[in-house]
C-alpha positions as CSV (number, residue, x, y, z in Angstrom):
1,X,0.8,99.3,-126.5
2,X,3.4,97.6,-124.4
3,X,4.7,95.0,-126.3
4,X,7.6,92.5,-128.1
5,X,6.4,90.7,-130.9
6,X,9.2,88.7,-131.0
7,X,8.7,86.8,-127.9
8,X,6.6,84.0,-128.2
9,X,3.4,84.0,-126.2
10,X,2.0,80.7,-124.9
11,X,-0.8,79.7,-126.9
12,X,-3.9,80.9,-126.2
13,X,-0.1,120.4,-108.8
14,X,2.3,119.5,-106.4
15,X,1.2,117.8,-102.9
16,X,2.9,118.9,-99.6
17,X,5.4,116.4,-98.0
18,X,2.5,115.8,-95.0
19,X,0.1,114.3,-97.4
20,X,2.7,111.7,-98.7
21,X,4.1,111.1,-95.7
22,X,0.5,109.4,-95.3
23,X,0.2,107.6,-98.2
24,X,3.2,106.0,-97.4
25,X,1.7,104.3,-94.2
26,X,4.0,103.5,-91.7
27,X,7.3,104.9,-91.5
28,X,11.2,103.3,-91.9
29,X,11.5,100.4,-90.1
30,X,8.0,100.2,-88.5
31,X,6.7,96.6,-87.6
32,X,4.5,96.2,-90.7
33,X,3.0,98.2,-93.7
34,X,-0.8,99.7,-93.7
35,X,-0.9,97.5,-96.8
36,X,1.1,94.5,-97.9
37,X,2.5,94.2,-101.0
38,X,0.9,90.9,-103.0
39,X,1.7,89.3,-106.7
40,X,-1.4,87.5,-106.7
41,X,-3.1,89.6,-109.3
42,X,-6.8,87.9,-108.6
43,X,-6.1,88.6,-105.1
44,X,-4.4,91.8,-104.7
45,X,-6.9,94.0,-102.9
46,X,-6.5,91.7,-99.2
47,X,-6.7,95.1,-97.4
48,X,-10.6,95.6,-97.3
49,X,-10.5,98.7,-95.2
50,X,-12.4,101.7,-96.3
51,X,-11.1,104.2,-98.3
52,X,-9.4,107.4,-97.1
53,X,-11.8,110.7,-96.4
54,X,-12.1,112.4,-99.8
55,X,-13.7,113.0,-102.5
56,X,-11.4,110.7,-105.4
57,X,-11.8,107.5,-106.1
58,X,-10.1,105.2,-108.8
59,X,-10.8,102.0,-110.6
60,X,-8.3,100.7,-113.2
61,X,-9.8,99.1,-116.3
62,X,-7.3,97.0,-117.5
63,X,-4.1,97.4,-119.3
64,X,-3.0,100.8,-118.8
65,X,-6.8,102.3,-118.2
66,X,-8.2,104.1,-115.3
67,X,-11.2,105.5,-114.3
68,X,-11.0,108.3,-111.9
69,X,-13.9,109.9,-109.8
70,X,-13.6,113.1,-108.5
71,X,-16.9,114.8,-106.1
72,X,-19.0,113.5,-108.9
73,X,-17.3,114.2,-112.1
74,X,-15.6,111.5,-114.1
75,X,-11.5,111.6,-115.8
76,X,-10.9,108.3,-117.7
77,X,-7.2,107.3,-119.1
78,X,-6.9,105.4,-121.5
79,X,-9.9,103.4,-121.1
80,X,-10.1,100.1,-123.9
81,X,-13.0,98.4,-122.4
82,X,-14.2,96.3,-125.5
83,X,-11.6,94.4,-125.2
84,X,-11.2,91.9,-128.3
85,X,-9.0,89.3,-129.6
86,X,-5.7,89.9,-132.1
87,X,-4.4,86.7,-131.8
88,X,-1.6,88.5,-129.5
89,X,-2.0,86.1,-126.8
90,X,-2.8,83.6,-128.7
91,X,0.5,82.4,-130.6
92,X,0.6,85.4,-133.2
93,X,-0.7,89.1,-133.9
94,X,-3.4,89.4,-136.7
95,X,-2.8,93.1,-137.7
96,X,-6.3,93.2,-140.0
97,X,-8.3,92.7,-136.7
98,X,-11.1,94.8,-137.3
99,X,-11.9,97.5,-134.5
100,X,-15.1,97.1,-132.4
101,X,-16.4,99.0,-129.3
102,X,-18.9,97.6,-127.3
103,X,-21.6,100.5,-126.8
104,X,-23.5,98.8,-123.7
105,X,-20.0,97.5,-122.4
106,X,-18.5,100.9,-122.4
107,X,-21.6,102.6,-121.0
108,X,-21.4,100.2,-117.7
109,X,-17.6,100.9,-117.3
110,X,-17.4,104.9,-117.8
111,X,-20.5,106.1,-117.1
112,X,-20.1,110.0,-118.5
113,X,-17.2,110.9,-118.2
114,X,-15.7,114.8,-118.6
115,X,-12.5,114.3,-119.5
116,X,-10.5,111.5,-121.6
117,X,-6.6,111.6,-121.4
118,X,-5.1,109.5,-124.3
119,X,-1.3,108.5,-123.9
120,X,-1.3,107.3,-127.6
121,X,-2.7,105.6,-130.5
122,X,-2.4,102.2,-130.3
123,X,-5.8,100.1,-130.2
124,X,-5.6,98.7,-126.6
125,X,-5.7,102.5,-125.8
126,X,-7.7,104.2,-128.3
127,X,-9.9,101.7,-129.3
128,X,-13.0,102.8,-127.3
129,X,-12.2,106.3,-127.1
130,X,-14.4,107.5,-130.0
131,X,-17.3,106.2,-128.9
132,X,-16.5,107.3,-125.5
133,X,-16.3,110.9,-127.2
134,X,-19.5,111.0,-130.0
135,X,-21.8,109.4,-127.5
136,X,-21.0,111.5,-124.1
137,X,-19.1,115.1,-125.5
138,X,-16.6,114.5,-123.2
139,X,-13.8,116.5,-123.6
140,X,-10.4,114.2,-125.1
141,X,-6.8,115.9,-125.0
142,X,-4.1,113.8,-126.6
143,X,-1.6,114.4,-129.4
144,X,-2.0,115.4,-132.9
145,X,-2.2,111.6,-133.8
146,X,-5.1,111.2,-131.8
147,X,-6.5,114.5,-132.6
148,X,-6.2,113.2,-136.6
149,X,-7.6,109.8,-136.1
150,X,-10.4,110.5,-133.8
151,X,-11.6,113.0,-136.3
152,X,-11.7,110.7,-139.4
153,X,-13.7,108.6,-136.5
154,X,-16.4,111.6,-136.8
155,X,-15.4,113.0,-133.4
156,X,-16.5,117.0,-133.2
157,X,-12.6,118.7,-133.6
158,X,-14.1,121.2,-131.0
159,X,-14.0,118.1,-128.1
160,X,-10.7,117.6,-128.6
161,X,-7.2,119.0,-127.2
162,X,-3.4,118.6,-128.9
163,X,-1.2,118.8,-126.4
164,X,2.7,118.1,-126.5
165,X,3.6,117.9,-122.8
166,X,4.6,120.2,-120.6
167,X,0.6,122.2,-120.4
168,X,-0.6,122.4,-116.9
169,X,-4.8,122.5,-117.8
170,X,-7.3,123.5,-115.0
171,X,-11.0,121.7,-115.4
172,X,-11.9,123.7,-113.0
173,X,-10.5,122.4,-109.8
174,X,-8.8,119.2,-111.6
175,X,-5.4,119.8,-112.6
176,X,-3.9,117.8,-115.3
177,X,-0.3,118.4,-116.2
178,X,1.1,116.9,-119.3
179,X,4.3,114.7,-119.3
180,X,6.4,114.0,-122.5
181,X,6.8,110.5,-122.7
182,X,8.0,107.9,-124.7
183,X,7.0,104.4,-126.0
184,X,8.3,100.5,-125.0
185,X,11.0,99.7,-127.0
186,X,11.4,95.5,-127.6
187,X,14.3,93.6,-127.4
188,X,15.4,95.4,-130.7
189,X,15.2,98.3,-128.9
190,X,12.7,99.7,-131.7
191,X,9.5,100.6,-131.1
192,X,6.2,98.7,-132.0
193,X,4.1,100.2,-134.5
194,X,5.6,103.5,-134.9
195,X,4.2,106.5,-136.8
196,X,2.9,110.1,-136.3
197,X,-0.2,111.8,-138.6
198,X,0.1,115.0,-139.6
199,X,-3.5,115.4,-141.4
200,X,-6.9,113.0,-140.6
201,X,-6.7,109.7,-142.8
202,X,-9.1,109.8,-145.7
203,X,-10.9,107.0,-144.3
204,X,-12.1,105.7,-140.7
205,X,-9.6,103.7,-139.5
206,X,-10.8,100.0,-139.4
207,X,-8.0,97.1,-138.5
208,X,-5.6,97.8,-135.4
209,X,-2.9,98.7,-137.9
210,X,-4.8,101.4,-139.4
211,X,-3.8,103.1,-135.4
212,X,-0.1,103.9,-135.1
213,X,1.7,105.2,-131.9
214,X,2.0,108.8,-132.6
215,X,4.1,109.9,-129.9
216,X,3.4,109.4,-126.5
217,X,2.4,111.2,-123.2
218,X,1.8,110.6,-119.7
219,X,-0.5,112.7,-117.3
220,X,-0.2,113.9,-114.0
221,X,-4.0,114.2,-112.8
222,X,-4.5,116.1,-109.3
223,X,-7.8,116.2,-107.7
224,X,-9.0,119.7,-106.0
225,X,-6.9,121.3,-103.7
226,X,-6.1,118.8,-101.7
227,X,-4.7,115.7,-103.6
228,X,-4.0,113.1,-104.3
229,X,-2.3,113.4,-107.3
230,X,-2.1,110.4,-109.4
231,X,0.9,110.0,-112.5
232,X,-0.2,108.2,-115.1
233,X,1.4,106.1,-117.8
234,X,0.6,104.3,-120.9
235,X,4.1,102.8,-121.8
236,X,6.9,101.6,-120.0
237,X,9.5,103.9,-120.9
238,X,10.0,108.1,-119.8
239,X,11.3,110.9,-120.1
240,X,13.6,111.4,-117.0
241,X,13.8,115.1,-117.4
242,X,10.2,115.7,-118.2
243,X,9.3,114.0,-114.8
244,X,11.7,115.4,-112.4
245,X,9.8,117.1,-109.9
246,X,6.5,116.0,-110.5
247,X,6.6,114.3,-107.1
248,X,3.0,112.4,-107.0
249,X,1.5,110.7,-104.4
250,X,0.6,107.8,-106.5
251,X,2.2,106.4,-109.5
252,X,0.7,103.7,-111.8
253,X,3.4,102.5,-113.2
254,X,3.9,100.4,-117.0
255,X,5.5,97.1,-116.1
256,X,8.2,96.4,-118.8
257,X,9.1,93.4,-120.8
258,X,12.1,93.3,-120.9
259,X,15.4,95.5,-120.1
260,X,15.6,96.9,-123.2
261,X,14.8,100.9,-121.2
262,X,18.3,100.9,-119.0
263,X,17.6,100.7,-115.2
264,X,14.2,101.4,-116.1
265,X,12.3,101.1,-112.5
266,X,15.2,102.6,-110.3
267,X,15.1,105.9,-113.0
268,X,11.9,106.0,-113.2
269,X,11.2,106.0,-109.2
270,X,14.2,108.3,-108.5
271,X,12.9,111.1,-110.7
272,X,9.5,110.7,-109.2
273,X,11.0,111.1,-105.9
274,X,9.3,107.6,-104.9
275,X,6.0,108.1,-104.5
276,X,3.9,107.0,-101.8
277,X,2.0,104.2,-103.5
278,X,3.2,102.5,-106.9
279,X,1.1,100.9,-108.3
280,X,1.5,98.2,-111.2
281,X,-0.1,98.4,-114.5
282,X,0.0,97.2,-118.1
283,X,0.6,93.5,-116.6
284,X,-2.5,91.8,-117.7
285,X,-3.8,90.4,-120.9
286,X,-6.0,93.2,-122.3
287,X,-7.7,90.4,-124.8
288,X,-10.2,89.1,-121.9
289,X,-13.0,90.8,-120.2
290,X,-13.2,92.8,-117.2
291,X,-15.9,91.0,-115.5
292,X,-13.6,87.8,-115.4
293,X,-10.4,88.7,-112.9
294,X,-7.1,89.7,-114.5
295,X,-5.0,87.1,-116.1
296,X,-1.3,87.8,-116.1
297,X,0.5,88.7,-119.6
298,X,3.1,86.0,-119.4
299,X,5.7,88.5,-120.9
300,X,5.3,90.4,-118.4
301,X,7.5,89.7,-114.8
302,X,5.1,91.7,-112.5
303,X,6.5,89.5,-109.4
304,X,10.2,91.0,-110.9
305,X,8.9,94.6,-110.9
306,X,7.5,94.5,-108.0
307,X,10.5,92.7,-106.3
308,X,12.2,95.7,-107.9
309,X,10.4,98.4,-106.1
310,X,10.3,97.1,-103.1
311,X,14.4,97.3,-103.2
312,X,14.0,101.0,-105.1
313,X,12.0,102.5,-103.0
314,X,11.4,100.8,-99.6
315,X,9.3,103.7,-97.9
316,X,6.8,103.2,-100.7
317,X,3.6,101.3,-100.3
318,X,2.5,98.7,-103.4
319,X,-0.7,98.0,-104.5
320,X,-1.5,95.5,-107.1
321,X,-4.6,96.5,-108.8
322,X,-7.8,94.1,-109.6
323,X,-10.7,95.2,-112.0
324,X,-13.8,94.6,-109.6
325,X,-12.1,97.1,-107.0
326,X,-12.7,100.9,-106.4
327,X,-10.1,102.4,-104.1
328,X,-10.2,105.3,-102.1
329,X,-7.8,108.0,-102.6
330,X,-5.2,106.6,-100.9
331,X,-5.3,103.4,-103.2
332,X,-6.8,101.1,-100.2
333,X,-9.6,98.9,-101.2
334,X,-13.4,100.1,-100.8
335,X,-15.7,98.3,-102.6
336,X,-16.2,96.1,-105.1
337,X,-18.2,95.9,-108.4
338,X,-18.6,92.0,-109.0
């Protein structure tokens, strides 16, 4: 959850320098980029080439959601497909909205999946994710929040993995190091929704403020032996120590709302020793559905952020995601689900 409630809505591991050399594209000072950076969200993916030889492939799903292929095997983060209203976009939140997941939705978007990575507990991240686990076994690591709440859910405690960052875990030949990470704060500086679990409520959780945060984490998820390696966040605010070093080629990357997190972008790009593609996420409003193109959060100043990368890190190539896209595994655009 990436969020200010008090701003008023309008109604309504590691890869080798080599590989990220070519991520970047072209070098200092070259005559143009592989890929322009664009703002227009429903028109971001303008470079049509195919994608880079490999065998990863992403597609983000919204908010801060992902859907990651690897040779045939499936990683999802964070996936909130269903997708229904709170009134959050629409002039004020209704915090008894009852949770739903869309069984034949889900199933079109995630198809099995192996592993689920969960940043943390609020609705527009968990929300499908227990369906995702009862109905394909896939394996979910998250923190002891989500370990509680997707148990009183019914989901098997044997599927599911606490972690507190800092575990590197091998799925035999996909690497997926945990970050320590840490929530948006709003203009108050506070956190929205707040709250850890220590022990699975007594019943199934059934509004969105039956979810709270319970800590957060990010994921570094590396595919095989030879890249790429994709960091992954679910809040726009980090741990600079815990990501020192993690040096990905790709970065999808929470835009804020504000500048509540001090020199949040410049940090955040510094510690990841700017990565070869950034790419923006968290920017859209998570209340309409995928099939329709992405609709810009008016909170949210994407064209700001990206305005700010492009000063931050000027070697590093930025790609605006859209939801009908699947991009190769250097983040250029392949093919397209519509």
């Amino acid at each position: 959850m990436d969020k200010d409630t008090d701003v008023q809505r309008p109604k309504r591991r590691i890869q080798a320098f080599g590989r990220r050399a070519v991520l970047r594209g072209a070098a200092v000072g070259a005559a143009a980029p592989l890929l322009a950076a664009t703002t227009d969200a429903t028109a971001t993916a303008a470079h049509r080439g195919a994608p880079a030889a490999g065998s990863a492939s992403f597609r983000w799903l919204g908010t801060s959601g992902w859907r990651i292929d690897v040779g045939g095997r499936t990683v999802l983060f964070d996936p909130y497909i269903t997708r229904f209203r709170t009134g959050l976009f629409d002039g004020g939140l209704e915090p008894g909205t009852k949770l739903r997941s869309d069984p034949g939705l889900v199933r079109e978007h995630v198809g099995r999946p192996e592993i689920v990575l969960v940043s943390h507990s609020h609705w527009d991240h968990i929300a499908d994710v227990p369906h995702i686990a009862r109905s394909t076994g896939a394996r979910v690591v998250g923190t002891e929040t989500t370990f509680h709440l997707l148990v009183a859910f019914g989901v098997d405690p044997g599927q599911i993995s606490v972690v507190k960052g800092g575990e590197v875990l091998d799925f035999d030949g996909i690497t997926v190091q945990v970050v320590s990470s840490l929530h948006s704060r709003n203009k108050r500086h506070s956190y929205f929704a707040p709250g850890t679990l220590n022990a699975p409520p007594t019943t199934a959780p059934s509004t969105i403020s039956d979810l709270p945060e319970g800590d957060t984490l990010a994921f570094q998820v590396t595919a095989g032996n030879d890249g790429p390696s994709a960091f992954l966040m679910g809040a726009s605010d980090f741990s600079e120590q815990a990501v020192q070093g993690l040096g990905p080629d790709l970065a999808m990357v929470a835009v804020p709302a504000g500048d509540a997190v001090f020199r949040y972008t410049s940090r955040l790009l510094r510690a990841l020793d700017r990565p070869g593609v950034v790419v923006p996420v968290h920017w859209d409003n998570f209340e309409e559905p995928l099939s329709e193109p992405p609709r810009r959060d008016p909170v949210m100043d994407l064209d700001g952020f990206v305005a700010q990368v492009r000063r931050e890190s000027p070697t590093s190539r930025i790609v605006v995601p859209d939801y009908r896209t699947t991009y190769g595994a250097d983040m250029r655009a392949g093919t397209s689900t519509a």
